[in-house]
N, C-alpha and C positions, 0 to 999 in steps of 0.2 A: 671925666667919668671913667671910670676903672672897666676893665674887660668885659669882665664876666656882666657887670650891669647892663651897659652897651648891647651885651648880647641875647640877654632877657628882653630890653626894648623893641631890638630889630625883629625878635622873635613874635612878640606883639603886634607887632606893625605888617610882619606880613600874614598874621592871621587877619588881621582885620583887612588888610587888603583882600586875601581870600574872602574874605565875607562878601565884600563890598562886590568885586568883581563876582561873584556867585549869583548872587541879590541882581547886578546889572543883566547876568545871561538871564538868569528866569525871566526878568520885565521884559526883555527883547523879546524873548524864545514866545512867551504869550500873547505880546503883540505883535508879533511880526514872523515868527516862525509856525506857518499854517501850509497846506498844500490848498488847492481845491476840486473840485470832484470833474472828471472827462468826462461828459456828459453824451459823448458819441460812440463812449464804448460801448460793448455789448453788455446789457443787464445777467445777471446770474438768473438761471433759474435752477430750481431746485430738482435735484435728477431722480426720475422717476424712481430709482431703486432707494432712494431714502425712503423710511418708514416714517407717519406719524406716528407720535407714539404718545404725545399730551399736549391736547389743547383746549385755554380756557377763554374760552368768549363772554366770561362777565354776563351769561343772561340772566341769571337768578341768584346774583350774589357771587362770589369767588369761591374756587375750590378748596372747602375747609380740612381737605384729607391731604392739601397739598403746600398751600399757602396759609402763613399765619402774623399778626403783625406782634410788632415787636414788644406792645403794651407800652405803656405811660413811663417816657424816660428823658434823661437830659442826656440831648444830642448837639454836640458842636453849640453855634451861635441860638440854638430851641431847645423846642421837646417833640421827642416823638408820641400820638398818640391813637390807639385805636382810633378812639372818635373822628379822626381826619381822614379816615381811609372805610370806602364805599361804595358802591355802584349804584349807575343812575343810567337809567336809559341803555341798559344794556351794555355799561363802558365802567371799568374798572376807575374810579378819581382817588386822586391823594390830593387831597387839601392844604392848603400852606394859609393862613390869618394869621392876624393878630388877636390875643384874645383879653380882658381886662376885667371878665366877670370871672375869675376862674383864683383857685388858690394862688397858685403863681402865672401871674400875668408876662404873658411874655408872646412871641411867634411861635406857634404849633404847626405842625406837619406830621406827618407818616410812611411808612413803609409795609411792607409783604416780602416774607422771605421762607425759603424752605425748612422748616425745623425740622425735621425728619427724613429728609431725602438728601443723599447724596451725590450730587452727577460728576463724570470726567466725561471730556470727548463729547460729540455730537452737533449737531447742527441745532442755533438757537436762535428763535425770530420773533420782535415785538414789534406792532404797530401801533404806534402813541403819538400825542401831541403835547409839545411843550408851550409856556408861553414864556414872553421876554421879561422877566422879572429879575432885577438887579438882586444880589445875596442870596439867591440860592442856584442851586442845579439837580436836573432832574436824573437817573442813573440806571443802567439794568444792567447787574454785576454777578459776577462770583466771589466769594469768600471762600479759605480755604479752614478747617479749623485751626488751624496753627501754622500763620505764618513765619513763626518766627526759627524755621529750619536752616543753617547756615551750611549744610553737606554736600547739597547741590544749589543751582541756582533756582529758577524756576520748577524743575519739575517736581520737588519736593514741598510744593504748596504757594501759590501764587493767587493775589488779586487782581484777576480779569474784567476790565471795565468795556464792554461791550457798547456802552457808548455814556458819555457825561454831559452835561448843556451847560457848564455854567459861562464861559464868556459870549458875551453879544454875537450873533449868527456863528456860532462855532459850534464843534463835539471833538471831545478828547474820546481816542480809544489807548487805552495802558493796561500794562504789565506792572505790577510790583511783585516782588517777594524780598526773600533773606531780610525780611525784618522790614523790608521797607527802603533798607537801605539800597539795592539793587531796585532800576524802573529803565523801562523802553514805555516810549507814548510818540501821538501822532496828535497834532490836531489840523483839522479838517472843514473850513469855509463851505456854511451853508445859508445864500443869500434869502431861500425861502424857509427858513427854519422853522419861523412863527406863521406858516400862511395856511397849515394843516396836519394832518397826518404823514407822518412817513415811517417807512420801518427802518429796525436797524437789526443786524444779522452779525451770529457768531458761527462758524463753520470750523472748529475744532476736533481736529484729527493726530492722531501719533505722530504723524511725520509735519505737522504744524497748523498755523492760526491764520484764517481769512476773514477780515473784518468787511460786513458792506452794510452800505446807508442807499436804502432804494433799489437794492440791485445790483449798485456798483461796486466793485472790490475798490478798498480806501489804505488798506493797510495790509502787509503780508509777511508774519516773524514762520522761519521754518529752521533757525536756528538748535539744530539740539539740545543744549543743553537753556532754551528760552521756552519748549513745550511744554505746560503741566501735564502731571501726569496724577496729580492727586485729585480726588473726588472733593468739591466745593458747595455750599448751599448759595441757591440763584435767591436773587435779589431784587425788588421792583422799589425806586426809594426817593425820597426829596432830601436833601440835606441844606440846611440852613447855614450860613459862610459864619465861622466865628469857633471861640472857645470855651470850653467849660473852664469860668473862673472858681474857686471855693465849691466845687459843687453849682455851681448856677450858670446856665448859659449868657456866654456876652459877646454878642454880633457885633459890637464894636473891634474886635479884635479879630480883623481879616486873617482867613488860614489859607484862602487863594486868592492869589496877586490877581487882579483883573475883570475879578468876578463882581467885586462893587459888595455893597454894604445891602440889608436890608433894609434899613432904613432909607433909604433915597426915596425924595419926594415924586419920581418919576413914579413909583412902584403902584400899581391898583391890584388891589385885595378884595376877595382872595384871588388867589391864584393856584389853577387845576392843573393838573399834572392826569392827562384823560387819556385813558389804555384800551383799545378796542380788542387786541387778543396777546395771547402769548402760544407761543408752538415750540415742540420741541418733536426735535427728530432723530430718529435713529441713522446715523452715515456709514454706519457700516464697525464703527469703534463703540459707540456709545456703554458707559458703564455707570448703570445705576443704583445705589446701595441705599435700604433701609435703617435708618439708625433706633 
């Protein structure tokens, strides 16, 4: 085999070695790279001098001056669609079915997100209930409009996930920006996940990020150059595990290792994704922009 071929091969061999060893930390890093929550420490509470400044308790409907869904679309392995997003009893739900009377038959769900308002900074708290369903996860995020700034790291626009559900008694909190390519995440063992309500809290400040599930602080980036500093629309969302093939959603095609397929026969449908409020407060940074 002459040189230069030899050296194209080896060069093959350890891309795909990189692949393979990549592919192996993530399987690990999902099963097996988790913390779990002290349960002796002291609970946060929210300090007096924080302001509320917006809360919706779902009692007649969501706030339509504040939150709006994303309309009828192909999302990952579904569709997103209004009609899956509603309040019942006082409790904001997002819907996840199957549905087979409809033009395109497939798994439907929903979202609520800010079109209009842009926040940085502040303190942010949701009290919801997820339930254990294989292929999808339930989320309360920020988007920034444009991630894809490579100037700085994070604070020139970053995806803050203030919490995720998609592996069995787990929650991811993450950071991504620069495109995506740059990520910091946590995940975090929670044995009673599906047994009720819990809240999960964002405490976003200039000099950095406290994440807590209950009260507890779970996660803490005060890295400089890891703070956003840009204003983001918040997000309440279900996303279904899969790809848009051709235009068409197909949940056959896992886009998170561990999360499981929607289709598993374990799965019972629907399945409610039930929000009792959202808060948001003023910590003293808070910046809110109208767009």
């Amino acid at each position: 085999m002459k040189k230069s071929k030899k050296s194209k091969v080896l060069k093959i061999l350890a891309v795909l070695l990189a692949v393979i060893l990549a592919v192996a930390a993530g399987v690990l890093y999902y099963f097996f790279g988790y913390q779990t929550i002290d349960e002796d420490a002291d609970a946060f509470k929210i300090p007096k001098e924080y302001e509320l400044v917006f809360e919706d308790e779902f009692i007649n409907g969501y706030d339509e001056d504040f939150w709006a869904p994303s309309g009828m679309t192909v999302r990952r392995g579904g569709y997103w669609s209004q009609d899956q997003v509603f309040t019942k009893n006082g409790k904001l739900v997002i819907r996840t079915e199957y549905k087979d009377d409809v033009e395109n038959p497939g798994y439907y769900t929903g979202d609520l997100c800010t079109l209009h308002d842009r926040l940085a900074f502040g303190y942010y708290e949701i009290r919801c209930k997820v339930e254990n369903t294989r292929g999808l996860w339930n989320a309360f995020w920020f988007m920034p409009d444009d991630i894809y700034n490579y100037e700085q790291k994070a604070q020139d626009g970053s995806e803050i996930d203030i919490f995720e559900s998609a592996l069995p008694y787990r929650i991811q909190n993450a950071l991504y920006y620069d495109g995506y390519s740059g990520r910091k995440n946590i995940m975090t063992e929670v044995e009673d996940l599906y047994d009720g309500y819990h809240t999960y809290a964002l405490d976003w400040k200039k000099d950095g990020l406290k994440f807590y599930f209950d009260g507890h602080l779970i996660w803490e980036l005060n890295e400089p150059d890891l703070i956003p500093a840009t204003p983001a629309y918040l997000n309440i969302t279900t996303e279904i595990n899969g790809k848009v093939i051709d235009g068409k959603p197909d949940p056959s095609h896992i886009e998170w290792i561990g999360c499981g397929k929607i289709t598993e026969e374990s799965n019972v449908f629907p399945s409610d994704y039930v929000i009792d409020y959202v808060r948001i407060y003023d910590n003293g940074d808070l910046i809110w922009n109208k767009q």
